[in-house]
N, C-alpha and C positions, 0 to 999 in steps of 0.2 A: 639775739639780744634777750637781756633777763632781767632788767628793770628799767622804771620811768625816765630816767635822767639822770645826766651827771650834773656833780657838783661840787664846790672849791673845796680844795685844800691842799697841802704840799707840806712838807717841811723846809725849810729856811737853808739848810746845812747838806749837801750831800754827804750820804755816809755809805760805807760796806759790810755788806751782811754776806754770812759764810753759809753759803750754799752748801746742800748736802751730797750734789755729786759736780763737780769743776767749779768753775766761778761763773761769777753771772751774766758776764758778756763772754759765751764760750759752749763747746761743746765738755761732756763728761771728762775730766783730767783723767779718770780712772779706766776709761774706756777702752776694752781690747776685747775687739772682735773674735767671737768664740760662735762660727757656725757647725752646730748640731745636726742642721737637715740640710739636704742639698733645695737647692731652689728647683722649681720647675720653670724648662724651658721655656723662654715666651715670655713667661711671669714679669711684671713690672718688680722692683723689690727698692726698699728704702736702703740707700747704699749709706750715705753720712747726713748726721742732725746738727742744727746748729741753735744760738740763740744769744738774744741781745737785750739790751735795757739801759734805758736814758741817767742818768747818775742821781738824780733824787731819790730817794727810798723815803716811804709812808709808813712805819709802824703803827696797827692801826690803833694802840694807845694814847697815838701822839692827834689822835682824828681832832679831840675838842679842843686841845690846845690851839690845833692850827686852823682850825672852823672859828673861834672867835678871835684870834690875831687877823688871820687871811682878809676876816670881810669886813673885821674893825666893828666887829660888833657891840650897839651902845647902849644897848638892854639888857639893864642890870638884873631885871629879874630871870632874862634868857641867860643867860651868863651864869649867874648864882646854879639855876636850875641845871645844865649842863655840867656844873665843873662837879656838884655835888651829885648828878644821878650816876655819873660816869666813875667816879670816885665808891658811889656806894656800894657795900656789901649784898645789899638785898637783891630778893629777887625782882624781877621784873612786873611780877603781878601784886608783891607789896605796895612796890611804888605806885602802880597804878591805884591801885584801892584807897594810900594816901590820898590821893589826887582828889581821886572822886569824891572824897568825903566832905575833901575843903569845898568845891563846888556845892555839895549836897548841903552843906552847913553854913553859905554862904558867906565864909571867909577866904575865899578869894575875887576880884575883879571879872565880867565877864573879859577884856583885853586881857588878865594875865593867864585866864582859863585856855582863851588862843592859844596865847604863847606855849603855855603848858603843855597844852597837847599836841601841836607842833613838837617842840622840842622831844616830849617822852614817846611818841609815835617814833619819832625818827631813832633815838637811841636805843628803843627796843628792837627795832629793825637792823642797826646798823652791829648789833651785838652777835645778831644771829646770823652774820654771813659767815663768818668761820674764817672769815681772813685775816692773817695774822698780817702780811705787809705786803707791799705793791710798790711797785715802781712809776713816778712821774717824768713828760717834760716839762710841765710847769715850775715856775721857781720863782724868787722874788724877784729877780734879774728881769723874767718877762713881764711880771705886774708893774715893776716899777716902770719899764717903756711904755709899758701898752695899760695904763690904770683903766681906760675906760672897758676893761673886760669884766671889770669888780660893777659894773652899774648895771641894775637889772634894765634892760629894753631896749642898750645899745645895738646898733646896727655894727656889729664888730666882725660880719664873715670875713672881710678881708683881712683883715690883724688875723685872727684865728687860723689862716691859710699861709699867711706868710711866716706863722709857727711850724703848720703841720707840715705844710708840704716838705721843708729838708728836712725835718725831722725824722719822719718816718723812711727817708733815704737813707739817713746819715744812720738810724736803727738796722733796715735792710741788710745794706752794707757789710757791716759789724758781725750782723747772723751769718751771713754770707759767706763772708771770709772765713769766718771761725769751720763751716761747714764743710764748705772746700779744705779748707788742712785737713779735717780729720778726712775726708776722701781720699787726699792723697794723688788725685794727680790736676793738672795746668789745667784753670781756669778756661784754658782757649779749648779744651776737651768737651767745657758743656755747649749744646747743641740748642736748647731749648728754653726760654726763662719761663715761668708762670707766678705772674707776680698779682698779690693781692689786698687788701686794703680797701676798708672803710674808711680812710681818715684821710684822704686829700682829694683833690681836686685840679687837674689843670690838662692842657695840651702842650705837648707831649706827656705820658703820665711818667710815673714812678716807671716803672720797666726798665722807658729805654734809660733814664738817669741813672738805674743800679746797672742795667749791663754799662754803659759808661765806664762809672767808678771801678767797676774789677775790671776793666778791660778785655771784656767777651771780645770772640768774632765780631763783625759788620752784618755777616749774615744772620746772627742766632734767630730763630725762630722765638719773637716774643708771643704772648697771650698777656688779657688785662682782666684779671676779674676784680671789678669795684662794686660797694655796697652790697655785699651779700651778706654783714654783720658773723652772727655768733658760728655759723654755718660755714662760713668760706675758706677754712682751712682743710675742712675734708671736700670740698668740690674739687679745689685745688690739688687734691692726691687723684680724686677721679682724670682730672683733666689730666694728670702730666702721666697716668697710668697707661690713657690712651693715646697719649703719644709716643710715651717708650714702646708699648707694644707694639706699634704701625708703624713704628719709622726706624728701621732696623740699626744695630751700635749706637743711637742717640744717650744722650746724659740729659736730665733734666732737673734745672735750680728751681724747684718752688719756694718762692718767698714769700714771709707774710709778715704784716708792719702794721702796727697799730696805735692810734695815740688818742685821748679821748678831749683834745683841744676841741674839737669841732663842737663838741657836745658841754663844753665849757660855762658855765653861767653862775651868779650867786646863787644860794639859798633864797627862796622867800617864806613866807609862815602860810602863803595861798597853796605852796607846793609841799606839803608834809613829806614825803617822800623824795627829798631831792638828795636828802644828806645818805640812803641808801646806796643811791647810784654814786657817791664819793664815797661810798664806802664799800664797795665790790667792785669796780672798774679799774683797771691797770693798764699802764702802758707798755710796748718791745714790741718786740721781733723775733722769727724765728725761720727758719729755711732747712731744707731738705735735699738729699740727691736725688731723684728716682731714675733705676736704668733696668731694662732685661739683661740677662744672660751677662750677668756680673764677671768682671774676669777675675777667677779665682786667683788667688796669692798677690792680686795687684787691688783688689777691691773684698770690702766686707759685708756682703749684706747681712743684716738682722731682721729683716720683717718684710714679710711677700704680701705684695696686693692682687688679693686673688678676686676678689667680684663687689663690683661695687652699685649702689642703688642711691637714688634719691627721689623722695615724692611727696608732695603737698597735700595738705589737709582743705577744702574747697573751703569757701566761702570762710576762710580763717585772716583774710589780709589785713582785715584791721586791731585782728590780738596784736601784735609787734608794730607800732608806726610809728616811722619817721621821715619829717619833714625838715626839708632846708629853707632856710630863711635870712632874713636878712642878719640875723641873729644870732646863727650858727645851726647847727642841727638841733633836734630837739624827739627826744622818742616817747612814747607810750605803751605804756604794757597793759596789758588786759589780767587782771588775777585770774580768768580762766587757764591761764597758760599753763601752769603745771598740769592741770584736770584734761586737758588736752593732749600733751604729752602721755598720759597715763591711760587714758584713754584708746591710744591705735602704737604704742610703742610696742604691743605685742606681738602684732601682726606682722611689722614691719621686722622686727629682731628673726622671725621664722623665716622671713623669706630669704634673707642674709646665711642664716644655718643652714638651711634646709643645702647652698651647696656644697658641705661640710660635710664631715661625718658625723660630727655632733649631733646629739638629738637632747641634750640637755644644758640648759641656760648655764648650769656652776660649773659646767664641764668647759666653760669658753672664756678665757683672759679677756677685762673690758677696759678700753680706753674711751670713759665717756668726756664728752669736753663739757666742762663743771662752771654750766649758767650760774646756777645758784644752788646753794644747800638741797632747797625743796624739792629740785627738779631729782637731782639725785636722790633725795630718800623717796623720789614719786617710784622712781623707776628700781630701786632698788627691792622696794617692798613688792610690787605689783609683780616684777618676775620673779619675786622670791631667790633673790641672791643673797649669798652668806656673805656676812659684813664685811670680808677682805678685798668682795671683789672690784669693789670701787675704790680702794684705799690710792692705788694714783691718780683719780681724779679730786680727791678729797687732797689729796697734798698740795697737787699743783693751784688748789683754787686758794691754799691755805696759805703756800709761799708766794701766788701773784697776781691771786685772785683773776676774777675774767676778765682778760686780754682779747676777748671777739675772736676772730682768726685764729691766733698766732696760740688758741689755750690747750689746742687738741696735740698740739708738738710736746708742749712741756709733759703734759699727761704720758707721750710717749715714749720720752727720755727716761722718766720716772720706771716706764716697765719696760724699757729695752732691760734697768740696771734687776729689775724681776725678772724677769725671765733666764736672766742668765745662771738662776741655781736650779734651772730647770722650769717646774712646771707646764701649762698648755702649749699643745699645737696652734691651736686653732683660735683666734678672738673678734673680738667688734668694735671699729671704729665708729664712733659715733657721734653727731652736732646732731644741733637743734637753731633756728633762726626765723625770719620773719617769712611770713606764706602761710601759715606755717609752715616751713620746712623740712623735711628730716633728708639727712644725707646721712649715708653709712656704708662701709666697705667691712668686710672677711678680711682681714688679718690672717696670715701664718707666721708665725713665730720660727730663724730657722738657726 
């Protein structure tokens, strides 16, 4: 997780935006498998990728429009302030010095100074995520059933639940299927589900409902990993690595589903920072195959998981928290978290290399799963990487912004389509989440 809280907003209208490589409930349309290097025996390897998104689309120029319709906002001078700072040409530190002046000159209200800086906290923040659009299950359809989700301090888990939970099936799903086509063979082939999500709640979970819907085996071997937030999509490659390895011809479906309902609430001017987290948070799905010893001319892998690590930072559990309530989820960030991040991400990236042949940071293709801007320019500067090598994590956060789980897939659909004019053997998958956390696996490119 990479910031405070989410918060309203949606567009009214679904629309479609042209994805740069297939469509956006789908794997790459362009895609044909071009292996370069033989796998190693044993090896777990990413056989087919998939990926899914609820039909709302956020441009995030449409954020103010739909922040003062969404929550019927009746503060004219929040309103005024919003349409025109959002609208202005200036930089972000003019308008701040505007601001200040009026306070300093007292020509403004101490109430409108609140508001004020409410409002220009959050839109400076909300500018600097870099994301250009995201995908919702929110819509008017559900406000208008469910309005009591628009009232600050409603007890609404259950409304919120009876969103999330098919939602993030009905997303699974969709990745699902999409991933299995580009596989290439009968659904009843996979052995193994590893399904993951922060975003529901119930017994039986998501699992067995997606092996359900594609009509798995009876027997498939399910796993459930829940709440493991920004992190859980590379645990989830640990985990189905070490089953493809130990459990000899197995195929394994990792899914991941994400919706940020739970985490659902208004704006208020007490939370300055709520319109960030509506303004970097996204919802989908994404899924993967992972198998050993691929069968050549009937299966394609692109990418071997060769050694994988995860380890936590001590006494760090309360940078990342979240509590459930009767209210829905609710997180907190610690601004140490980048500082933190930047802090032991060195050490941990060596011990990763070190079973490589690599012995240099620009010499290794990076799949970082992209919290936020910061995190990536912490990590970027600090190992001293040349500006490309983040540029699929910079896209995927730009077209979907973070999706928790499901953001480390998009990252690596983006460099399957790099890789394939060549470049590294060797790279690093990498999350970051609440513990701190860090999980990361070795990557071969083959």
């Amino acid at each position: 997780m990479c910031e405070s809280s989410f918060s309203l907003q949606y567009l009214l209208k679904p629309q479609k935006l042209k994805m740069p490589q297939g469509d956006s409930n789908g794997s790459s349309k362009q895609h044909v498998a071009v292996t370069r290097r033989a796998p190693t025996p044993g090896k777990a390897t990413i056989l087919a990728i998939g990926k899914a998104f609820p039909s709302q689309i956020i441009p995030q120029e449409c954020l103010v429009e739909g922040y003062i319709r969404d929550t019927k906002c009746e503060d004219s001078y929040i309103k005024e302030k919003l349409e025109r700072l959002w609208k202005s040409q200036d930089t972000i530190a003019a308008v701040l010095l505007r601001f200040w002046r009026c306070v300093c000159y007292g020509t403004t209200t101490p109430i409108e100074a609140t508001s004020a800086g409410f409002v220009i906290g959050s839109l400076c923040n909300c500018k600097n995520t870099t994301v250009k659009t995201r995908y919702t299950v929110m819509s008017k359809e559900i406000l208008d059933k469910y309005p009591e989700l628009a009232t600050e301090g409603s007890a609404t888990i259950k409304q919120k639940l009876e969103i999330a939970n098919p939602a993030v099936v009905e997303m699974a799903t969709k990745a699902s299927l999409s991933c299995i086509k580009e596989w290439g063979r009968p659904a009843q082939d996979i052995t193994h589900i590893v399904y993951v999500s922060s975003s529901e709640i119930r017994l039986p979970g998501g699992d067995l409902y997606l092996a359900n819907e594609l009509g798995l085996r009876t027997d498939v071997g399910r796993v459930m990993l829940y709440f493991l937030g920004c992190y859980g999509g590379v645990t989830g490659l640990r985990v189905a690595k070490d089953i493809a390895e130990n459990n000899p011809n197995s195929r394994v479906l990792l899914t991941t589903s994400e919706t940020t309902i739970l985490g659902f609430r208004p704006p208020n001017k007490a939370r300055p920072y709520d319109l960030v987290g509506a303004a970097l948070f996204g919802d989908g799905a994404a899924a993967v195959i992972v198998g050993a010893n691929p069968v050549m001319g009937q299966e394609c892998p692109f990418m071997e998981l060769s050694y994988a690590v995860q380890n936590f930072l001590p006494d760090t559990h309360h940078v990342i928290d979240g509590r459930l309530s009767e209210e829905g989820i609710n997180f907190k960030l610690g601004r140490d978290l980048p500082q933190k991040i930047e802090d032991n991400i060195e050490e941990f990236c060596r011990k990763l290399m070190a079973q490589s042949t690599v012995k240099d940071f620009n010499d290794l293709f990076w799949a970082v799963h992209p919290g936020g801007p910061a995190i990536l320019n912490r990590l970027e500067s600090t190992l001293k990487l040349s500006s490309e090598k983040l540029e699929c994590s910079r896209k995927a956060l730009m077209d979907y912004g973070n999706v928790s789980s499901n953001t480390i897939f998009y990252v690596m659909e983006y460099m399957r389509e790099y890789l394939k004019e060549g470049g590294e053997e060797w790279g690093l998958g990498l999350a970051f989440g609440p513990g701190i956390t860090f999980e990361g696996i070795l990557l071969r490119s083959l």
